[in-house]
C-alpha positions as CSV (number, residue, x, y, z in Angstrom):
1,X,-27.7,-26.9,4.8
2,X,-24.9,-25.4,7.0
3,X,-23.2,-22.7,5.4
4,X,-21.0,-19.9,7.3
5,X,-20.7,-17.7,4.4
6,X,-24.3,-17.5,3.7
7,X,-25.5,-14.2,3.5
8,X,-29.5,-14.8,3.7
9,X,-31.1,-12.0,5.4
10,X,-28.2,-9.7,4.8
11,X,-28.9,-6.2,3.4
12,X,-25.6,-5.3,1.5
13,X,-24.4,-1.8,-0.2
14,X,-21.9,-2.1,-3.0
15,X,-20.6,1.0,-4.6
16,X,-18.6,0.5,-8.1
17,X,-21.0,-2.1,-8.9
18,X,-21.2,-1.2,-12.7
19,X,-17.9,-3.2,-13.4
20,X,-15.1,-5.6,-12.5
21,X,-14.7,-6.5,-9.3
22,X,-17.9,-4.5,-7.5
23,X,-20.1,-6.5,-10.4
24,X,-19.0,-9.7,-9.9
25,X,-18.9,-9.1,-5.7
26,X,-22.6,-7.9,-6.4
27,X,-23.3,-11.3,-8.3
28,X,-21.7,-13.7,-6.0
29,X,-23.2,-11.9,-3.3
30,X,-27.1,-12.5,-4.8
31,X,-26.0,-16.1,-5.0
32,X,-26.0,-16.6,-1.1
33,X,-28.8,-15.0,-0.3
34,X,-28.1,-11.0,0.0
35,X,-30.4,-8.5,-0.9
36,X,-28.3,-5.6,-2.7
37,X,-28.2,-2.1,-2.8
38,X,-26.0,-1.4,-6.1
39,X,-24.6,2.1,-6.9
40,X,-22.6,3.3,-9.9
41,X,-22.5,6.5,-11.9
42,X,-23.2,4.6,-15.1
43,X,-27.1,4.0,-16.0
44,X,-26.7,1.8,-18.3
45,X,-24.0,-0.5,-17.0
46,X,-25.5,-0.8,-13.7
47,X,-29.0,-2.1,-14.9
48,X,-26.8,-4.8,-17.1
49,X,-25.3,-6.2,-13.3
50,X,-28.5,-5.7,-11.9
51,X,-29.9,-8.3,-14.8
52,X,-27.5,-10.7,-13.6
53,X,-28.3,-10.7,-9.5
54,X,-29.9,-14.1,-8.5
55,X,-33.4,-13.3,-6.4
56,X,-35.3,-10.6,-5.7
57,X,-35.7,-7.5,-3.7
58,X,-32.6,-6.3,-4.9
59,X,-32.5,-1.8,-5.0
60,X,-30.1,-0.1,-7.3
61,X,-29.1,3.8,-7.4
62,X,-27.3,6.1,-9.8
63,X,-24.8,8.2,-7.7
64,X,-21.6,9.9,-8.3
65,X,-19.7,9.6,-5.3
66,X,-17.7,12.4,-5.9
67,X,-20.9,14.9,-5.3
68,X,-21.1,15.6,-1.6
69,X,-25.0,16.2,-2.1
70,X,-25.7,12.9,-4.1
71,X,-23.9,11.2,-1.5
72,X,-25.3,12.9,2.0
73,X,-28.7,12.0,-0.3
74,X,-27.7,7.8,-0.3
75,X,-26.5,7.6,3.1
76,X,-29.8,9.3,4.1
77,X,-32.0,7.3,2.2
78,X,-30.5,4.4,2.5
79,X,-32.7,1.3,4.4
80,X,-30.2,-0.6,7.5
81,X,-27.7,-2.6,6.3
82,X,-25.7,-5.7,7.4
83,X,-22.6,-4.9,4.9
84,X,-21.3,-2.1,2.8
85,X,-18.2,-2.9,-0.1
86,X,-16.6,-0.1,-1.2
87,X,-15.4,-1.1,-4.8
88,X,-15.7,2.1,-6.9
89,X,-12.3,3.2,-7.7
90,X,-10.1,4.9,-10.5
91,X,-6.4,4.5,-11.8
92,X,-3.9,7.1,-13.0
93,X,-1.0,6.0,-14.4
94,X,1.8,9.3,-14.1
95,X,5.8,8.7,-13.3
96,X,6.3,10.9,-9.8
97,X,8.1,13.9,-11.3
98,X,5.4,14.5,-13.5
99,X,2.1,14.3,-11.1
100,X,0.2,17.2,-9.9
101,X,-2.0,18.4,-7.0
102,X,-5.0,18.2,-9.2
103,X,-3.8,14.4,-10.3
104,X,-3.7,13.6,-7.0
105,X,-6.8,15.5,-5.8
106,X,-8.6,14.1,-8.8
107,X,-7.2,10.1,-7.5
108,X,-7.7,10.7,-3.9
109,X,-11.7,11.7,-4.0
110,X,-12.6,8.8,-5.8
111,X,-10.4,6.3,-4.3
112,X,-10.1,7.2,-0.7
113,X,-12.3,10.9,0.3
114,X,-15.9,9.3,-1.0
115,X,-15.5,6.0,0.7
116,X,-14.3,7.0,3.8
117,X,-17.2,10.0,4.0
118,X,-19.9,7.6,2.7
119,X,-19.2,5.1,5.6
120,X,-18.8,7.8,8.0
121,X,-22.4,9.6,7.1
122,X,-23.9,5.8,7.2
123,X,-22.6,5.6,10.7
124,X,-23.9,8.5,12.0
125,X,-27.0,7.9,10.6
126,X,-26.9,5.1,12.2
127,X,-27.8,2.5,9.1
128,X,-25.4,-0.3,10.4
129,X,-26.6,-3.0,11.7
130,X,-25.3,-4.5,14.7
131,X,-22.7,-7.3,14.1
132,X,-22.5,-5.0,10.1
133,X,-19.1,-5.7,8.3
134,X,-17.8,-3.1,5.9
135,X,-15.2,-4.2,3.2
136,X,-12.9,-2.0,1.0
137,X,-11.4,-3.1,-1.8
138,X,-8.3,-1.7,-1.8
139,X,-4.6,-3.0,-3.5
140,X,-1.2,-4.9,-2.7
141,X,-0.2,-1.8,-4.8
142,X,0.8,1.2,-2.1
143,X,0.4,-1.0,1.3
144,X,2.8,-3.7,-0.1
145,X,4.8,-3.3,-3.2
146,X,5.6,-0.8,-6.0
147,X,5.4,-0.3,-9.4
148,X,6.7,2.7,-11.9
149,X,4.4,5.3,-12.6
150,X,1.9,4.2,-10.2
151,X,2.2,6.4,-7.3
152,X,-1.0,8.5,-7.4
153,X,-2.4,5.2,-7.5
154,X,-1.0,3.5,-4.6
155,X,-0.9,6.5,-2.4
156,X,-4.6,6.1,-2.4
157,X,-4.7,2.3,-1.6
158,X,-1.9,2.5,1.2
159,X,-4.4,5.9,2.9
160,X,-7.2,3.0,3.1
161,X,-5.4,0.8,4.4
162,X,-4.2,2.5,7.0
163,X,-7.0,4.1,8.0
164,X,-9.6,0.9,8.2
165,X,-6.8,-0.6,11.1
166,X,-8.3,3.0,13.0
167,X,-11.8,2.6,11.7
168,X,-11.8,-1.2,12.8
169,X,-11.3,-0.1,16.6
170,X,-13.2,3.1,16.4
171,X,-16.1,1.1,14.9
172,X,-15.7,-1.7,17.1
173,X,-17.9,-0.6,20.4
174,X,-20.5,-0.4,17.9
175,X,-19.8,-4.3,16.6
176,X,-19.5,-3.1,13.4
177,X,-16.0,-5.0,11.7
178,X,-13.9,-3.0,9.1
179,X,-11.8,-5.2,7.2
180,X,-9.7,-5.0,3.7
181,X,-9.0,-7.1,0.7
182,X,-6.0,-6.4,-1.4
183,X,-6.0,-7.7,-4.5
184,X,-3.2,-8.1,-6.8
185,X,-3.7,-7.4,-11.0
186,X,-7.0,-8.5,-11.7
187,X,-8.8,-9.2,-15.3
188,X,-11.2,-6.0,-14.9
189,X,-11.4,-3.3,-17.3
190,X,-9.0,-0.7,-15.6
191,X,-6.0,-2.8,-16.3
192,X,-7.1,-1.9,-20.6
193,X,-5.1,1.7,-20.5
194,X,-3.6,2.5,-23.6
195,X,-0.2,3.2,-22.1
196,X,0.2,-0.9,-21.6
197,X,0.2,-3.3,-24.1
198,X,-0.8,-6.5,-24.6
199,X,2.1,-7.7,-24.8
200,X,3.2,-6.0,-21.6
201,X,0.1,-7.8,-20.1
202,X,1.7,-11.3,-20.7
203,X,5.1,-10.8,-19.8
204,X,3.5,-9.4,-16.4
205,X,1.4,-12.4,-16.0
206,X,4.2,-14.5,-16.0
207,X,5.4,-13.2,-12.9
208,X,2.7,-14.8,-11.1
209,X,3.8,-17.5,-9.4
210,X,0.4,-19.1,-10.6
211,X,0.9,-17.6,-13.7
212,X,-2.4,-15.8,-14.0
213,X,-4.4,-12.6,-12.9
214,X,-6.8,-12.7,-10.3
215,X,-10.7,-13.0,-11.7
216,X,-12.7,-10.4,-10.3
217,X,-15.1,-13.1,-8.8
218,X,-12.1,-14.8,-7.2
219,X,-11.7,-11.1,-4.9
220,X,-15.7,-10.7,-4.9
221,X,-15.2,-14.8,-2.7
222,X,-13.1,-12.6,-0.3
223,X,-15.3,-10.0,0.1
224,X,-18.2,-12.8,0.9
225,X,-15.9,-14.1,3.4
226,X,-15.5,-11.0,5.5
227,X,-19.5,-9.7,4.9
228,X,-20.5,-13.2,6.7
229,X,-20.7,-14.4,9.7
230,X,-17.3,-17.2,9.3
231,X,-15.5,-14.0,10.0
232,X,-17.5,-12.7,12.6
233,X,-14.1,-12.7,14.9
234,X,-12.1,-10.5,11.8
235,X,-11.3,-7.1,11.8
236,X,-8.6,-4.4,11.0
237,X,-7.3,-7.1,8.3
238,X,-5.8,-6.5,5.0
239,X,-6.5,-9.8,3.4
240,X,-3.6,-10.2,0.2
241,X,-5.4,-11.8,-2.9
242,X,-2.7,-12.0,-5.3
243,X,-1.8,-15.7,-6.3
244,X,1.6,-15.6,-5.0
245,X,3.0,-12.4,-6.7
246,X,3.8,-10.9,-2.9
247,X,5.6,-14.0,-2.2
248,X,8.8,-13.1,-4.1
């Protein structure tokens, strides 16, 4: 049958795949046809998503981003691929006049330095694929709104989105498409920090003009959309996933 998004034949890298949204990206993913290449820095947690993926011929490494040499050592090794999602990311909640270099240092490896070196070594090693889409997963928080004690955080998220709109045209002699998805809260595990309660959590909620979070497969769809071929004409986008909240 006719399907746009299906993503048979497609090689695909996902980094963060040991949880939330990368998992459930990597699962969808399997279910149209992809063969993966999962990473994550926990053993354990990564086979568990790898049990899940729908057919075969699926790869998975253990790799902490945030080591230069484990890195150079994936991007080498790494077979060619049609689509990379970069979904491996951390949150610091810290009010502004209390943050730090090495807060922000600490923030800014994980969520913006190893995603933006890993695509760049996988470029020059020429691993893309012609017609290859690349997806980060990045935040409405920091390109879009604001919250209080989040601005470690959304530094990060607003630095990726900025610079895929310059990776999209750099990349684009080379018909590879650089896209991003911002996603409002979602029901992952980094929204479970001790200093928000439950409570808090369903008040927030409310705010939603659909009166939800986001599930992580509902962002994983979106990353599905921009790794296929029905957005073979898309790039430079930050594509808002966030039932409605950015509407008010």
């Amino acid at each position: 049958m006719y399907n746009p998004f299906s993503l048979e034949g497609k090689t695909i890298l996902i980094t963060g795949a040991s949880s939330g949204i990368g998992k459930s990206t990597a699962i969808e993913c399997s279910k149209l046809g992809a063969r993966l290449i999962l990473t994550g820095r926990n053993e354990s947690r990564l086979n568990k998503t790898f049990m899940h993926l729908s057919g075969t011929g699926h790869d998975k490494v253990v790799c902490d981003l945030n080591d230069e040499t484990e890195l150079a050592k994936l991007a080498k090794n790494l077979p060619d691929i049609n689509g990379l999602v970069h979904s491996a990311g951390i949150v610091k909640t810290l009010p502004f006049q209390f943050l730090n270099k090495e807060e922000l240092s600490k923030v800014f490896e994980t969520n913006f330095f190893a995603p933006v070196i890993l695509t760049q070594k996988i470029v020059k090693a020429k691993k893309f694929i012609k017609g290859s889409s690349i997806v980060f997963i990045s935040s409405i928080d920091g390109p879009v709104i604001a919250h209080p004690g989040n601005s470690i955080y959304s530094a990060t998220k607003g630095a990726i989105t900025s610079i895929v709109k310059n990776m999209a045209l750099d990349l684009a002699a080379k018909n590879i498409r650089v896209n991003c998805v911002l996603p409002g809260m979602t029901e992952t595990p980094l929204i479970n920090i001790e200093t928000i309660s439950t409570e808090q959590l369903e008040e927030d909620r409310k705010k939603y003009p659909l009166k939800r979070y986001g599930r992580p497969e509902e962002i994983g769809f979106a990353a599905i959309y921009l790794l296929s071929d029905a957005s073979s004409w898309v790039t430079g986008l930050n594509l808002i996933i966030d039932g409605g909240f950015t509407l008010q």
